[in-house]
C-alpha positions in Angstrom: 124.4 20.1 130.4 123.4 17.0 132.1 120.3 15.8 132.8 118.2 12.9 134.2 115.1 11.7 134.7 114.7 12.5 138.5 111.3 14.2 138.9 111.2 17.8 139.5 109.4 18.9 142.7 106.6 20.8 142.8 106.7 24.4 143.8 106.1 25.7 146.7 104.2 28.6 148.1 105.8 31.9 148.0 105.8 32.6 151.6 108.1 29.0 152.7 110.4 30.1 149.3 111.7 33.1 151.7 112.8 30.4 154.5 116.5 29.5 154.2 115.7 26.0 155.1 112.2 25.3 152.6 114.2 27.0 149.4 113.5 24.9 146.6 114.8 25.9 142.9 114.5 23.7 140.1 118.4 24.1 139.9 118.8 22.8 143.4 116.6 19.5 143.4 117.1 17.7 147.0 118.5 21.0 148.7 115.1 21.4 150.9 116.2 17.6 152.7 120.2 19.2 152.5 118.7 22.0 154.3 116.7 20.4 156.7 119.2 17.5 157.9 121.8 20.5 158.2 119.5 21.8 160.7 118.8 19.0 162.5 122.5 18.3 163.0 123.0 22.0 164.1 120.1 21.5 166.7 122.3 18.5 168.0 124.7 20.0 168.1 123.5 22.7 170.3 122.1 20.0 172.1 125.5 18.1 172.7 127.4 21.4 173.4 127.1 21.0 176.9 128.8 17.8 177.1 131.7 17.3 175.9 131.9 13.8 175.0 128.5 14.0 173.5 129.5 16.6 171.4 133.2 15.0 170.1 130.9 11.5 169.7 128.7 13.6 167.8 130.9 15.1 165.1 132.9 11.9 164.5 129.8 10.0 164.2 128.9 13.1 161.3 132.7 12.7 160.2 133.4 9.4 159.7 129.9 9.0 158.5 129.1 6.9 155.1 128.4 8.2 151.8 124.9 8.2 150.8 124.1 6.3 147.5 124.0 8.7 144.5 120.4 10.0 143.2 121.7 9.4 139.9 123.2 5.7 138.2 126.5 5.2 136.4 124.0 4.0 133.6 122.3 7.5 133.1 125.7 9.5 133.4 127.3 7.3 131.0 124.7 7.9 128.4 125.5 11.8 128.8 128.8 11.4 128.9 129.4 9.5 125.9 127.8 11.9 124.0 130.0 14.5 125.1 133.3 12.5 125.3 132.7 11.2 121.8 133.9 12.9 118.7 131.1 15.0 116.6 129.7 13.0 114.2 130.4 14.3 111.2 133.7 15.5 112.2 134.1 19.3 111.5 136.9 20.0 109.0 138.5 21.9 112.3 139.3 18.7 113.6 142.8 16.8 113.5 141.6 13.0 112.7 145.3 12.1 111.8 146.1 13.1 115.4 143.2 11.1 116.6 144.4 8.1 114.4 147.8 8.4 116.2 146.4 8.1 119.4 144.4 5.2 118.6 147.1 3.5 117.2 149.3 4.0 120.5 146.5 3.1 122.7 146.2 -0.2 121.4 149.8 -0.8 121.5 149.3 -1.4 124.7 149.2 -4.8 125.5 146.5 -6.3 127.5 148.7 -8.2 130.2 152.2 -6.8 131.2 155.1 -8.7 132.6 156.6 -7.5 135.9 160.3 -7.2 135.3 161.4 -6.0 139.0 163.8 -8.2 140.5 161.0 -8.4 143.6 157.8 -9.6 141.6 155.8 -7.1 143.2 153.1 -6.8 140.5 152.9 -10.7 139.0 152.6 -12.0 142.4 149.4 -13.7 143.0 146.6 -12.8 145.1 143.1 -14.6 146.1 139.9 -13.0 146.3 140.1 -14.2 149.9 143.2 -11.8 150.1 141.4 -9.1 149.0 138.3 -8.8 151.2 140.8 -9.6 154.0 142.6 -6.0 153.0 139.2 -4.8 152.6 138.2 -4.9 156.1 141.5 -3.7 157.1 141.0 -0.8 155.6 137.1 -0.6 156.7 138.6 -0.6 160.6 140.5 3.0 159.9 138.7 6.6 158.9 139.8 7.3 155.4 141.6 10.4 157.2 144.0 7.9 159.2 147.8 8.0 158.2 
C-alpha cells in the first residue's frame, strides 16, 4: 500500500455522491476535477462537432497535450518504495542470502566507465551539453506519436 500525505477531501452530501461527475471516494482522491474536466472537454466537443476544423484542432490540441505534474514527488515514493524494495530486516530463514550475496558481487563487477570497442566509436564519442538541448528541441518539434 502506498500512501502520502495529500489531504483527504471532505465528504460530500449524499444527494451530489449519486452524480457521475461530483463522485468522490476516499479511494479516488482528484477524480471529482478528472470528472469534471472530462466533461468540459465533452461539452467542446459537442461544441466543435459542427466544424470540422474546430473539432480536428480540438482533439490534437487534447492529444498532443502536456502531462500535468504529478500530485505526488519522487521524494515521497521513494520513501515507500525503499521500504518495499529493500530486504526484511531481520531476514526470514526462508530467504536465500548466498543468492543475494551472488548478485551483489556481480553487480559491482560492473565497472563504472566502459570502453566502446566498435570499430565506429559510437558510444565514446563526445557530446556537449549544447548538443544535447539542440536534440532536445528536435524532438520537442514532433508528437511523441511521430515515426
Amino acid at each position: 500500500k502506498i500512501s502520502t500525505n495529500m489531504p483527504t477531501p471532505d465528504p460530500k452530501n449524499t444527494k451530489e455522491a449519486h452524480s457521475p461527475s461530483s463522485t468522490v471516494l476516499v479511494s479516488h482522491r482528484g477524480r471529482k476535477r478528472v470528472l469534471q474536466i472530462r466533461d468540459m472537454h465533452l461539452k467542446e466537443f459537442k461544441e466543435t462537432a459542427k466544424n470540422s476544423a474546430l473539432f480536428w484542432r480540438k482533439f490534437i490540441s487534447m492529444a498532443w497535450a502536456k502531462s500535468q505534474p504529478s500530485p505526488v514527488s519522487a521524494n515521497e515514493l521513494r520513501t515507500v518504495f525503499e521500504k518495499q524494495m529493500n530486504p526484511i530486516q531481520p531476514t526470514p530463514s526462508s530467504f536465500n542470502a548466498d543468492l543475494l550475496n551472488e548478485n551483489i558481487a556481480i553487480a559491482n563487477a560492473i565497472p563504472d566507465v566502459t570502453v566502446d570497442s566498435t570499430p565506429e566509436q559510437f558510444f565514446d564519442r563526445p557530446f556537449t551539453a549544447e548538443q544535447v538541448d539542440l536534440c532536445k528541441l528536435e524532438l520537442e518539434k514532433h508528437p511523441s506519436n511521430s515515426a
